[in-house]
N, CA and C atoms as a LAMMPS dump frame, in Angstrom:
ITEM: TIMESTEP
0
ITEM: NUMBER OF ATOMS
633
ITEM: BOX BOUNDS ff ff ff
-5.0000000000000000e+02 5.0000000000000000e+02
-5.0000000000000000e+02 5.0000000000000000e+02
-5.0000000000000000e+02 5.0000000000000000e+02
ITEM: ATOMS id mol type element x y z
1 1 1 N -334.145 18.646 330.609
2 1 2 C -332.685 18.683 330.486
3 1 3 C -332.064 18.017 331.7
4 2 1 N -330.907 16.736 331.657
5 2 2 C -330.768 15.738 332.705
6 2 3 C -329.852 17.414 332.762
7 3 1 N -329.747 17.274 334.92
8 3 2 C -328.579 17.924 335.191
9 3 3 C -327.928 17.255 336.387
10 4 1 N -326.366 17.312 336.47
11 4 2 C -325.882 16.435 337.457
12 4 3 C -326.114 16.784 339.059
13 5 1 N -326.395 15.917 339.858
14 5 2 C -326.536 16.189 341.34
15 5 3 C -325.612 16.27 342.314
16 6 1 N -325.23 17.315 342.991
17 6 2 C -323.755 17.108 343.639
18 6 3 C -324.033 16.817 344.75
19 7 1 N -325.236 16.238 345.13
20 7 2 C -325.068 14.603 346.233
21 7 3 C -324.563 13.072 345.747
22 8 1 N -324.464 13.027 344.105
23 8 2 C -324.099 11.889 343.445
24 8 3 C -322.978 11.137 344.05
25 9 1 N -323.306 9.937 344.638
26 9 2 C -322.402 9.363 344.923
27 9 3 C -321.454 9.021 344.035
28 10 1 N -319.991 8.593 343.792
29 10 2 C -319.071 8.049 342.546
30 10 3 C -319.638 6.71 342.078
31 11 1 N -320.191 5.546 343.198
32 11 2 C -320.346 4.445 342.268
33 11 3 C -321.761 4.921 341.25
34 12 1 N -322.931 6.028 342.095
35 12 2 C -324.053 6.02 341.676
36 12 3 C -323.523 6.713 340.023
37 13 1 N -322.84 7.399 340.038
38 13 2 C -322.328 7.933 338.744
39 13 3 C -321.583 7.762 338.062
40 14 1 N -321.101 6.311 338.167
41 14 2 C -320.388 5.708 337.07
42 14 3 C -321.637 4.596 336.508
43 15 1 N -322.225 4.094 337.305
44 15 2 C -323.992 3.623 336.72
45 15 3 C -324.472 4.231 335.933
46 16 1 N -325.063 5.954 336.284
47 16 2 C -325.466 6.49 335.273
48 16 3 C -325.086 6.702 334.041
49 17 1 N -323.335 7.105 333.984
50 17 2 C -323.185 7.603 332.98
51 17 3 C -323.374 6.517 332.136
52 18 1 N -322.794 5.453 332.755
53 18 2 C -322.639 4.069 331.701
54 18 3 C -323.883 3.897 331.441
55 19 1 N -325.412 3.961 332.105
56 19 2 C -326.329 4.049 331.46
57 19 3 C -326.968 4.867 330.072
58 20 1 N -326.084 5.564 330.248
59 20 2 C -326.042 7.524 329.136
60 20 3 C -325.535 6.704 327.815
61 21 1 N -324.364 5.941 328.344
62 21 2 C -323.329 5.561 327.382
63 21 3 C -324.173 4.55 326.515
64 22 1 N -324.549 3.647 327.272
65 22 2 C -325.598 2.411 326.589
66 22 3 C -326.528 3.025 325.808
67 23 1 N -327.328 3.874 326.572
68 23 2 C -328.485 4.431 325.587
69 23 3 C -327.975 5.185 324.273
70 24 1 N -327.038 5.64 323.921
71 24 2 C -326.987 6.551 323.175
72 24 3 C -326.659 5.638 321.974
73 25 1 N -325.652 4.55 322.564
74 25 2 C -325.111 3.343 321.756
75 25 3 C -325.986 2.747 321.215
76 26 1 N -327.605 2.385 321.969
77 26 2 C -328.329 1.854 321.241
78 26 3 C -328.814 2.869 320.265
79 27 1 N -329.21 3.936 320.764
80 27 2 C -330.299 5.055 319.484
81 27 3 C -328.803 5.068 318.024
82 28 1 N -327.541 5.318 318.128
83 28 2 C -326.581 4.971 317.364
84 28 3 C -326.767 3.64 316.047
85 29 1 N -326.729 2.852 316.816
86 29 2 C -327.012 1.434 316.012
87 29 3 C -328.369 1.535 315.43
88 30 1 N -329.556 2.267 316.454
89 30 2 C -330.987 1.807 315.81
90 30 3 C -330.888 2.904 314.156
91 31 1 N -330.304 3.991 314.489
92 31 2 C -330.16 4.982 313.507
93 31 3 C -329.286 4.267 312.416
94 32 1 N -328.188 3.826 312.476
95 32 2 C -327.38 3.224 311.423
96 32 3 C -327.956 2.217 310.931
97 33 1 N -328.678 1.589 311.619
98 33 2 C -329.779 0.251 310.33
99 33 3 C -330.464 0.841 310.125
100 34 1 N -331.272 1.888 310.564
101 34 2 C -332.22 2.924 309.765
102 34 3 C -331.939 2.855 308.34
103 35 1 N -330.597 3.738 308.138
104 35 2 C -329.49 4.447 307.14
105 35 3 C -329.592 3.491 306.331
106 36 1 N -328.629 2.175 306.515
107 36 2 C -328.588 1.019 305.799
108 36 3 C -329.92 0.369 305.27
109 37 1 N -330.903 0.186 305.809
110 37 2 C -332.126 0.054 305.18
111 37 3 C -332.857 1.056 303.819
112 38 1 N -332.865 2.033 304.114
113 38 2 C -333.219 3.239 303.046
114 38 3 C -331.998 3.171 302.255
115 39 1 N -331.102 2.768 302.18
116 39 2 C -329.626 2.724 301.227
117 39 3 C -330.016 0.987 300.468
118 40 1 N -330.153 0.211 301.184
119 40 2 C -330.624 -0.817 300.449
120 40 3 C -331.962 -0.717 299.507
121 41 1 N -333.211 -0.067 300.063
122 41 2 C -333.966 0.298 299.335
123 41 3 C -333.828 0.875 298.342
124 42 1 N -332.676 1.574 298.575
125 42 2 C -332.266 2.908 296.955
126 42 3 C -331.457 1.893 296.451
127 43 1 N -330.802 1.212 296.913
128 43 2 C -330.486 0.189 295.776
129 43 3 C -331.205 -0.886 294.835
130 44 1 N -332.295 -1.292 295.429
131 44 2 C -333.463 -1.627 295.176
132 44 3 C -333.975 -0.971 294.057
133 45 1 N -334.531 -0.496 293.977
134 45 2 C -335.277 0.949 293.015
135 45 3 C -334.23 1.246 291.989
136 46 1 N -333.132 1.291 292.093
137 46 2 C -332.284 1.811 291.5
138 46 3 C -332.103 0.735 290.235
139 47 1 N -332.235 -0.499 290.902
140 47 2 C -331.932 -1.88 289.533
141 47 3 C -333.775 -2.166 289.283
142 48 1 N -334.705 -1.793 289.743
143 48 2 C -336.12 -1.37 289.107
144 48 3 C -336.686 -0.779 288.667
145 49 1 N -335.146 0.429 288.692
146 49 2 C -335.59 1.252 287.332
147 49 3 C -336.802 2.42 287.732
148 50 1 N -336.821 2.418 289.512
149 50 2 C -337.296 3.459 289.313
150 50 3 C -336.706 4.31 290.403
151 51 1 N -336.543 5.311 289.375
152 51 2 C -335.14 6.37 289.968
153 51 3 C -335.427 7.618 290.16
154 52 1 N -336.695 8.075 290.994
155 52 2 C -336.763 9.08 291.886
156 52 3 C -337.124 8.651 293.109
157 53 1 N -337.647 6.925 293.193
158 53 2 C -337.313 6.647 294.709
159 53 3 C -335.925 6.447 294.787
160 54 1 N -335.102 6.051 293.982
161 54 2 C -333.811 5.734 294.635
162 54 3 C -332.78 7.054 294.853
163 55 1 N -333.774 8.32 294.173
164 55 2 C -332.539 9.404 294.286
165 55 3 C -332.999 9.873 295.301
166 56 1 N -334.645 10.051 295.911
167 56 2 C -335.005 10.515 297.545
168 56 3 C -334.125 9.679 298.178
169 57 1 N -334.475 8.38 298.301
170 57 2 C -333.221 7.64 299.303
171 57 3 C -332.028 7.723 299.344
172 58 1 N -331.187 8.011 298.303
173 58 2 C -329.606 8.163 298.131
174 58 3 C -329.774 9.963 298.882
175 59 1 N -330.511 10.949 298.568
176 59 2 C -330.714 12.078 299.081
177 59 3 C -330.532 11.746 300.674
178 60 1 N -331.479 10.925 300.933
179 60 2 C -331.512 10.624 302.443
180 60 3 C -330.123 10.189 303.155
181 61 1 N -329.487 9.252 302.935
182 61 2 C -328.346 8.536 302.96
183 61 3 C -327.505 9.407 303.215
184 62 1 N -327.201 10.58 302.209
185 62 2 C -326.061 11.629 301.345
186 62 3 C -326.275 12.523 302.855
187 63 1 N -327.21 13.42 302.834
188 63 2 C -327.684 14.295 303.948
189 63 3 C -326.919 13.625 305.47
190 64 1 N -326.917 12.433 305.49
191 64 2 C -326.459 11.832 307.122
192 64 3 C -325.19 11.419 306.62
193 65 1 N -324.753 11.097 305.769
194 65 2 C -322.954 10.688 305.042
195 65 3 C -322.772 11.429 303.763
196 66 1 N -322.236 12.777 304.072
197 66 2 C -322.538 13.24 302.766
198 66 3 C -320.634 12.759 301.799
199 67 1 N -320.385 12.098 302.904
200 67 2 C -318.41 11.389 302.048
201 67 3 C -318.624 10.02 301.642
202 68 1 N -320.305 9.672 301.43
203 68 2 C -320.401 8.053 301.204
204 68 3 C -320.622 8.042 299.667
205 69 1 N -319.317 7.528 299.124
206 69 2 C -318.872 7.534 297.821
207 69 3 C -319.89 6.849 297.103
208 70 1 N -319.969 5.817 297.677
209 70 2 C -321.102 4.583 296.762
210 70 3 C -322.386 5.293 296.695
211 71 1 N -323.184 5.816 297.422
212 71 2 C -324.082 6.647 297.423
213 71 3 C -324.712 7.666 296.431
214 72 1 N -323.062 8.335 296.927
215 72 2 C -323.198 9.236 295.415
216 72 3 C -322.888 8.62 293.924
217 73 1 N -322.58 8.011 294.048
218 73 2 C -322.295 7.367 292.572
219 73 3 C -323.517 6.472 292.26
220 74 1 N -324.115 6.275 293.233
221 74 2 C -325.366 5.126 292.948
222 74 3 C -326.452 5.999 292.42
223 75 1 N -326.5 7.433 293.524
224 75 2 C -327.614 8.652 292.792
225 75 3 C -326.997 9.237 291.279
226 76 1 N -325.854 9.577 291.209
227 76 2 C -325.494 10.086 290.068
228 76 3 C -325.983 8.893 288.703
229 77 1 N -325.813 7.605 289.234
230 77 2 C -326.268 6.997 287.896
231 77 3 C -327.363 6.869 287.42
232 78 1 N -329.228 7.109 288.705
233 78 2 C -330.248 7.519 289.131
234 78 3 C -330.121 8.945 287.948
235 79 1 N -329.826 9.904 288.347
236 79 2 C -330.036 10.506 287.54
237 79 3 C -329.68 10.823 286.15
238 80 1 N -328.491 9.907 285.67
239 80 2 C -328.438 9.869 284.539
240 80 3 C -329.549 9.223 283.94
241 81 1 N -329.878 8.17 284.218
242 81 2 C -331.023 7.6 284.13
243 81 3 C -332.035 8.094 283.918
244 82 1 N -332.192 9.31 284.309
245 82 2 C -333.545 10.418 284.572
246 82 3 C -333.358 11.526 283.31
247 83 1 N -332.543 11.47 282.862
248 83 2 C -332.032 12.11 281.921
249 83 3 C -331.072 13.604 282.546
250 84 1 N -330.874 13.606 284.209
251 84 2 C -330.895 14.774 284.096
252 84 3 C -329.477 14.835 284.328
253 85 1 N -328.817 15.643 283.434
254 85 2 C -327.051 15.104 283.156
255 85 3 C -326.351 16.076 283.707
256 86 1 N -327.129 16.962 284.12
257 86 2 C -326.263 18.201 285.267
258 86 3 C -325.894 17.718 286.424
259 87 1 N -327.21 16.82 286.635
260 87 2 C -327.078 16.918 288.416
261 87 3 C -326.026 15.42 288.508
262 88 1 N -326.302 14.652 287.462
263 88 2 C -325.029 13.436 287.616
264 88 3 C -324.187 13.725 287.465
265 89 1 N -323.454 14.935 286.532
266 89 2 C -322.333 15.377 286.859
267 89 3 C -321.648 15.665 288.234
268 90 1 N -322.655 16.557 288.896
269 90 2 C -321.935 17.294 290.264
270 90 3 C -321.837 15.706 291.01
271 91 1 N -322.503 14.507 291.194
272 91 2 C -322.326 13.363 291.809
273 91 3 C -321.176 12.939 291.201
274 92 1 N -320.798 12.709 290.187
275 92 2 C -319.787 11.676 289.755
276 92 3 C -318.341 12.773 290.116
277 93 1 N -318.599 13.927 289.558
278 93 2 C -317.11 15.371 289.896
279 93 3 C -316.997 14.765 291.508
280 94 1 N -317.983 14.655 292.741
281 94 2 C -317.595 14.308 293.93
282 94 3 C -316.748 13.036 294.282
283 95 1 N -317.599 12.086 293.267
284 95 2 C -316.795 10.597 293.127
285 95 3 C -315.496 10.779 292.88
286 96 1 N -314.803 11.37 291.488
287 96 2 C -313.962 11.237 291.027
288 96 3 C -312.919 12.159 291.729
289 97 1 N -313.258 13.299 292.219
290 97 2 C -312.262 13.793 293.307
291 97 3 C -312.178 13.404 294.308
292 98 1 N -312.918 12.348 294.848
293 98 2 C -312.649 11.362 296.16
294 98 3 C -311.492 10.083 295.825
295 99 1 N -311.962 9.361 294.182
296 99 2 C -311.206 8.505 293.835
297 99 3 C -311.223 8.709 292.357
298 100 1 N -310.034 9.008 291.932
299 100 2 C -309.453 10.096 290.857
300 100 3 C -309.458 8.971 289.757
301 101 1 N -308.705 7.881 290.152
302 101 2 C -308.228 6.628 289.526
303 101 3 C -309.582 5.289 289.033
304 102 1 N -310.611 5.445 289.624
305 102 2 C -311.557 5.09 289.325
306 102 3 C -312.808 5.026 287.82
307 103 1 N -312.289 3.849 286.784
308 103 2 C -312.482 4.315 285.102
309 103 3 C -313.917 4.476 285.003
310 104 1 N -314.819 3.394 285.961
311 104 2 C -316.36 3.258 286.214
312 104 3 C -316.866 5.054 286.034
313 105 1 N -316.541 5.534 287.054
314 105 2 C -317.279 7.055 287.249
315 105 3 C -317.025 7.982 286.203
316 106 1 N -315.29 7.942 285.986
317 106 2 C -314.67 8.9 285.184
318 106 3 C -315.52 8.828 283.562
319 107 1 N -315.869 7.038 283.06
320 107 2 C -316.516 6.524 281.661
321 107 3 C -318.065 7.418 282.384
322 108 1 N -318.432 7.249 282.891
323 108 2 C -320.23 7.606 283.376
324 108 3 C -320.221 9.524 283.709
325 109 1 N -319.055 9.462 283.919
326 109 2 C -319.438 11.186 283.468
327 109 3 C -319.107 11.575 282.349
328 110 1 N -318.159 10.911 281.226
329 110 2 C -317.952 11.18 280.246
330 110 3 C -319.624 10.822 279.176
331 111 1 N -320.077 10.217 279.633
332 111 2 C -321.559 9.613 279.093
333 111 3 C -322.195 11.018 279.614
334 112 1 N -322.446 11.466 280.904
335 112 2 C -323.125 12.312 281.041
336 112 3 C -323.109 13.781 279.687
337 113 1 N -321.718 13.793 280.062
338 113 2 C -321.092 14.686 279.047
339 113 3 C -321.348 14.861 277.575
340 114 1 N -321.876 13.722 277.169
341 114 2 C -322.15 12.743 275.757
342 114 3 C -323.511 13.138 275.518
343 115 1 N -324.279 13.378 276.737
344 115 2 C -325.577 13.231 276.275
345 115 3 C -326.224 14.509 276.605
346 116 1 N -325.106 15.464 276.741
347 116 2 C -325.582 16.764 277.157
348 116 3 C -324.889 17.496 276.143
349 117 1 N -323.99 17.355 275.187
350 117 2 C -323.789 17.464 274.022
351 117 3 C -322.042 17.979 274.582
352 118 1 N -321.372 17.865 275.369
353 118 2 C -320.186 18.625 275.794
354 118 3 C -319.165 17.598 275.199
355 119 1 N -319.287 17.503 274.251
356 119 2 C -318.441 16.749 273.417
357 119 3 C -316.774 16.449 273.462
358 120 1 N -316.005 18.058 273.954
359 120 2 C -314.855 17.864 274.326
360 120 3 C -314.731 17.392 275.183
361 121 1 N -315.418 17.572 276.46
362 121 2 C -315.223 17.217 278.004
363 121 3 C -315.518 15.567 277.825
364 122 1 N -316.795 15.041 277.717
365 122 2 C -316.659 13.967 277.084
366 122 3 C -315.335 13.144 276.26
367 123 1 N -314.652 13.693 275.365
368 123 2 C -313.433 13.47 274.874
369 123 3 C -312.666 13.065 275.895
370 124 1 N -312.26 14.158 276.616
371 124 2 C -311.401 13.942 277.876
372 124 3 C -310.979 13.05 278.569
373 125 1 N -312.821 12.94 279.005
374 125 2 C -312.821 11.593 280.297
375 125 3 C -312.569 10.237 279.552
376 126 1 N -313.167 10.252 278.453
377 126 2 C -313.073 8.8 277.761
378 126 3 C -311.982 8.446 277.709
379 127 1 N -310.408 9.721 277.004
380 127 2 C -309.187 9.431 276.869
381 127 3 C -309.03 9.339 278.31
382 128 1 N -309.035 9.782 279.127
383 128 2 C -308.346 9.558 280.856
384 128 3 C -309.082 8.222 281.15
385 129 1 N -310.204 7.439 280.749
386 129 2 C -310.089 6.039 280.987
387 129 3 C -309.533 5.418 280.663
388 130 1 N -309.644 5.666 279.119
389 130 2 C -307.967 4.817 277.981
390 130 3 C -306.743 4.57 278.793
391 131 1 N -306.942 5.947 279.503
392 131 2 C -305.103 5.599 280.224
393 131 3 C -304.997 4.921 281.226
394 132 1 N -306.285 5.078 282.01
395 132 2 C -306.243 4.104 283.004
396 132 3 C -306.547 2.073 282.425
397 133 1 N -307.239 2.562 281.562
398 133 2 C -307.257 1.088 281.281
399 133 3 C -307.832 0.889 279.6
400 134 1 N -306.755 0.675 279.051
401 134 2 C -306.452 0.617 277.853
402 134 3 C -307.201 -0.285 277.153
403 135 1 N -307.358 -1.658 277.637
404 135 2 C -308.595 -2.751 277.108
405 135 3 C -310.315 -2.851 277.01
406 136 1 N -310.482 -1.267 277.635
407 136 2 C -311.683 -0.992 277.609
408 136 3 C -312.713 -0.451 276.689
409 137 1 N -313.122 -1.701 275.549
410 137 2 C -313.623 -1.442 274.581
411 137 3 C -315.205 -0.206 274.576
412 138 1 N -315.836 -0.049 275.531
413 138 2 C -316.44 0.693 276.036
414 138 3 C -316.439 2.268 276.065
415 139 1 N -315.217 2.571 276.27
416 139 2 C -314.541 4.273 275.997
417 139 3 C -314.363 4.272 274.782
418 140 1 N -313.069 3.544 274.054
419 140 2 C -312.951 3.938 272.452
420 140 3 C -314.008 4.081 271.718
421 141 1 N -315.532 3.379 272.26
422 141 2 C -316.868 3.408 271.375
423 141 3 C -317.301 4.679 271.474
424 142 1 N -317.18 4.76 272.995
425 142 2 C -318.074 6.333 273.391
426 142 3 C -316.794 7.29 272.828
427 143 1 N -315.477 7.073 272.795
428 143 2 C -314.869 8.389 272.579
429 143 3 C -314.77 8.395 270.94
430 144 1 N -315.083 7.754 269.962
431 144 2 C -315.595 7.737 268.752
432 144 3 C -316.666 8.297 268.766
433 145 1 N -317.2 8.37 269.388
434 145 2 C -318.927 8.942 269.071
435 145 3 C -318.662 10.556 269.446
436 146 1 N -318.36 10.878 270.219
437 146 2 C -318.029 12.131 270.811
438 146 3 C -316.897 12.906 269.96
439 147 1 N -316.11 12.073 269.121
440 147 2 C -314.907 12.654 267.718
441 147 3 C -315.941 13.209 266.99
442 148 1 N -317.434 12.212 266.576
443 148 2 C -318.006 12.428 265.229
444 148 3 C -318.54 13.52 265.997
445 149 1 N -319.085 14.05 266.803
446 149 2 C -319.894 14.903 267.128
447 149 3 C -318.836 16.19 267.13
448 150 1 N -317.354 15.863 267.539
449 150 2 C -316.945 16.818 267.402
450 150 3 C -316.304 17.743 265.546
451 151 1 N -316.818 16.481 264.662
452 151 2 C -316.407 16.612 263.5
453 151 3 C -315.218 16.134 262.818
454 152 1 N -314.564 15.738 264.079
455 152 2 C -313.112 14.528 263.877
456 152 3 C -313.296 13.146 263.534
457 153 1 N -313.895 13.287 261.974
458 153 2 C -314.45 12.009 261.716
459 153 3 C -312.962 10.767 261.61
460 154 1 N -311.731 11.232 261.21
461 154 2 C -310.52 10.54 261.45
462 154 3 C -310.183 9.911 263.017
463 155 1 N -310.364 10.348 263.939
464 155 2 C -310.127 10.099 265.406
465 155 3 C -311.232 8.918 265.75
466 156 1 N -312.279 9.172 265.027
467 156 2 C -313.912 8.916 265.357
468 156 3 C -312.828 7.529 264.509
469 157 1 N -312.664 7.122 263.51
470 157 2 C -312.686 6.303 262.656
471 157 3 C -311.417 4.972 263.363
472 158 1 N -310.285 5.744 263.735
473 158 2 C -309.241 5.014 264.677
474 158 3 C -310.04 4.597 265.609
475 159 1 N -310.65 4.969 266.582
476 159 2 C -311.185 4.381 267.741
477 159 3 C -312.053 3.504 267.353
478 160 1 N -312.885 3.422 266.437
479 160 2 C -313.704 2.307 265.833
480 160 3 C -313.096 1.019 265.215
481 161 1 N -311.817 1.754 264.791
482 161 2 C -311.146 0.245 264.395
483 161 3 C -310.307 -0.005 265.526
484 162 1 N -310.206 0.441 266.74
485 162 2 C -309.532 0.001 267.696
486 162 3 C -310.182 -0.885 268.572
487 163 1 N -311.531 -0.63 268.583
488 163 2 C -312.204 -1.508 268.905
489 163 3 C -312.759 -2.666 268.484
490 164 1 N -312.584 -2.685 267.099
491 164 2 C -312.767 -3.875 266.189
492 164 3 C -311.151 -5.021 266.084
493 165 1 N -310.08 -4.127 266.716
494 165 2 C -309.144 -4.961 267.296
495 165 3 C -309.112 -5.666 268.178
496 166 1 N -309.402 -5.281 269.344
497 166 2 C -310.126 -5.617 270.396
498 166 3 C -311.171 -6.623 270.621
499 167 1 N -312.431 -6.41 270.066
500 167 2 C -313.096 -7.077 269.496
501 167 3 C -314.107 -7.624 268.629
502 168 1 N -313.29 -8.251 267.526
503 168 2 C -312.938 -8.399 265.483
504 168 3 C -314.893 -8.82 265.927
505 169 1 N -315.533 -8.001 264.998
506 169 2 C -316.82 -9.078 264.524
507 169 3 C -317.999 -7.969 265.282
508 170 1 N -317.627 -7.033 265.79
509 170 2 C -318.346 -6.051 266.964
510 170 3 C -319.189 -5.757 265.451
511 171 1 N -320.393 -5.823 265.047
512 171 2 C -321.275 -5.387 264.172
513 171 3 C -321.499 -3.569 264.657
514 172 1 N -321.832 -3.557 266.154
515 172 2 C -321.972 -1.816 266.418
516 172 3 C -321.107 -1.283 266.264
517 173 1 N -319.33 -1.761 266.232
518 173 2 C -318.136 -0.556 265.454
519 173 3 C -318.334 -0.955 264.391
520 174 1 N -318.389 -1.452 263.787
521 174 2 C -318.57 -1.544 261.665
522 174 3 C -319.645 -0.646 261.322
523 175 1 N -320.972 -0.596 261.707
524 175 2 C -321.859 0.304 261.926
525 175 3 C -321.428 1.699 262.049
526 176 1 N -321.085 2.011 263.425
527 176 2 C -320.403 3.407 263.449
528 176 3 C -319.332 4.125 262.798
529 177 1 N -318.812 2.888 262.235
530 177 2 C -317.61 3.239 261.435
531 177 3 C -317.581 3.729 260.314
532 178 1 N -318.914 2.603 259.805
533 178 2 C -319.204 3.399 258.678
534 178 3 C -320.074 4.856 258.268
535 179 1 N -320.801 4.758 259.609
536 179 2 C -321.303 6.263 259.801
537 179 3 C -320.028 7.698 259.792
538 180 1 N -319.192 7.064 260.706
539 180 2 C -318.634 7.908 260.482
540 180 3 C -317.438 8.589 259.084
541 181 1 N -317.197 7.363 258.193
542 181 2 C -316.789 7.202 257.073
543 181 3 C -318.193 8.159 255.629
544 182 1 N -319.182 8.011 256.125
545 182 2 C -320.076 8.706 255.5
546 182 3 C -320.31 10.58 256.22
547 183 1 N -319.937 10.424 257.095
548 183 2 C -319.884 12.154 257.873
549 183 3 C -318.599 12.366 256.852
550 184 1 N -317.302 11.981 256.968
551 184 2 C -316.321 12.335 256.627
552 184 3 C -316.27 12.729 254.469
553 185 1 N -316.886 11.67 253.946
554 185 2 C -316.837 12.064 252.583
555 185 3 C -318.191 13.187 252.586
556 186 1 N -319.44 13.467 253.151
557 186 2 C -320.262 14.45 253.075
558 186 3 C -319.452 15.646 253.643
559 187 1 N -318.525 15.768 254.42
560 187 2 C -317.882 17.473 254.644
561 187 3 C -316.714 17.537 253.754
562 188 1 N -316.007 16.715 253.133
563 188 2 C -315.317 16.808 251.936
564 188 3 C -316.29 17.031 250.803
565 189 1 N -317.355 16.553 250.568
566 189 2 C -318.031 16.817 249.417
567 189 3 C -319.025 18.336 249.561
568 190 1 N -319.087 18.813 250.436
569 190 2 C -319.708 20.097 250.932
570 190 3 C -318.295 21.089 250.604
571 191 1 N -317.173 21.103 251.083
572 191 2 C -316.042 21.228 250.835
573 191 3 C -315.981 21.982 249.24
574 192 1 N -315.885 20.926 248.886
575 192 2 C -315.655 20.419 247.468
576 192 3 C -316.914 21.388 246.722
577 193 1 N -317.849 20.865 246.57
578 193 2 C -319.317 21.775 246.174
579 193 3 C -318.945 23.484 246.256
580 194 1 N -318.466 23.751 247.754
581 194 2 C -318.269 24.947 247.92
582 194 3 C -316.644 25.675 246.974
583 195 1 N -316.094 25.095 247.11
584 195 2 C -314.975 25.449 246.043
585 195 3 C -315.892 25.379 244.187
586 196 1 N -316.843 25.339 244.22
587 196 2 C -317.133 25.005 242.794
588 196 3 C -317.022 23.96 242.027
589 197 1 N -317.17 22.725 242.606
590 197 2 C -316.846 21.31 241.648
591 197 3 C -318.258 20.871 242.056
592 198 1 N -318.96 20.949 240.352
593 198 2 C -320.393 20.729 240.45
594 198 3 C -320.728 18.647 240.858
595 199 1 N -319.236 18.358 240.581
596 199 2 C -319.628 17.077 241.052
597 199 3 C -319.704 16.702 242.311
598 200 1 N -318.961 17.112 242.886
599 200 2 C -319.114 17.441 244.466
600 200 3 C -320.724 17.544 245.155
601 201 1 N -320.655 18.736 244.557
602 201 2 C -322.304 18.843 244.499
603 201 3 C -323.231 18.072 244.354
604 202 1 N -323.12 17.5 243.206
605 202 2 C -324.217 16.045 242.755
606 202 3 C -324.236 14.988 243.751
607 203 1 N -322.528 14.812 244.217
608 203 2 C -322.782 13.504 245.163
609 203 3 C -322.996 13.561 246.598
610 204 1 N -323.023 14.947 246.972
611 204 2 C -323.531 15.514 248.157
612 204 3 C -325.319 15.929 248.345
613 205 1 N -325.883 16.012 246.892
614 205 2 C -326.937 15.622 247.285
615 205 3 C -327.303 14.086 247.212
616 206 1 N -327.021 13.04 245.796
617 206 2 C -327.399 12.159 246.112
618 206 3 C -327.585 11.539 247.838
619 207 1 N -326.102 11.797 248.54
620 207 2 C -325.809 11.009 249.695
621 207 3 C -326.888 11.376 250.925
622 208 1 N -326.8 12.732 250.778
623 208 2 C -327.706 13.611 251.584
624 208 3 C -329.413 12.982 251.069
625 209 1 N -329.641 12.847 249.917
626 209 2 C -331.439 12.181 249.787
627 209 3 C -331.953 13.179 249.128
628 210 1 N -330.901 14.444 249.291
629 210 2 C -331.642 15.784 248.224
630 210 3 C -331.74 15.599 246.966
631 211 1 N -333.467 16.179 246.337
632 211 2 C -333.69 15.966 245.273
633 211 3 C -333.093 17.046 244.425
């Protein structure tokens, strides 16, 4: 443990300290390209697709900057990736209460949301990208998908043709569209069956494949 000498002359101890000062400045810098190196590496890994080195390294990174936004958003997409849609949540909830206004994170937790079956919450975020940015054919797809799941095959069906406004010829909204146009006459025809209309019935199994 350095301790000061009270024979220290003033010039001898403005030497030292400034020596104190230098050294610490260097271990500072050698530590921050440390940081930046293992953060480049997790970025690395991260576009190679392999994403438990890049979530140890973003771990690493996070632990010494735990307010480094990019970080967390770089691990949160790591683990979506991984399938594991809890823990990208709590990353992207940090993102998005750091930068609220941001459609990237807000769309990627609504995905998380999507694939963990939370269908309303999902809803949500997709509409709060809409508002932030309305031309983003990307949300109306995912927030169609997340209607049908919620059984709002009408909502599901607008957003599919909103995106075929957007952009005419999209083969994956005609696709979904029509999926979801086939959810919608099978719970009318279940509907229907159940009120007693044996035709209902008939065309709810044909559609269904039941013999």
């Amino acid at each position: 443990m350095l301790k000061w000498s009270m024979t220290m002359k003033p010039v001898q101890c403005i030497i030292f300290c400034l020596s104190l000062v230098l050294a610490h400045a260097a271990l500072s810098l050698a530590a921050e390209q440390d940081i930046q190196a293992i953060y480049d590496r997790a970025n690395e890994s991260l576009n190679e697709g392999q994403y438990d080195k890049a979530i140890q390294d973003y771990s690493t990174v996070i632990s010494r900057y735990p307010d480094l936004i990019e970080a967390r958003f770089n691990r949160g997409m790591a683990y979506y990736k991984k399938g594991k849609y809890d823990e990208a949540v709590q990353d992207l909830n940090r993102v998005i209460s750091a930068r609220p206004d941001q459609p990237e994170a807000i769309n990627s937790r609504g995905l998380s949301y999507l694939r963990k079956g939370d269908n309303q919450q999902a809803v949500d975020d997709f509409s709060r990208v809409i508002s932030l940015n309305p031309k983003l054919i990307e949300a109306y797809y995912n927030r169609g998908i997340a209607f049908r799941g919620l059984g709002k095959y009408d909502q599901a069906i607008d957003d599919y043709n909103k995106v075929l406004s957007l952009k005419p010829g999209d083969a994956n909204a005609v696709a979904a569209r029509g999926i979801a146009f086939l959810n919608k006459a099978m719970a009318d025809f279940k509907r229907a069956c159940e009120m007693g209309n044996q035709n209902a019935c008939e065309n709810l199994k044909e559609i269904s494949g039941k013999k």
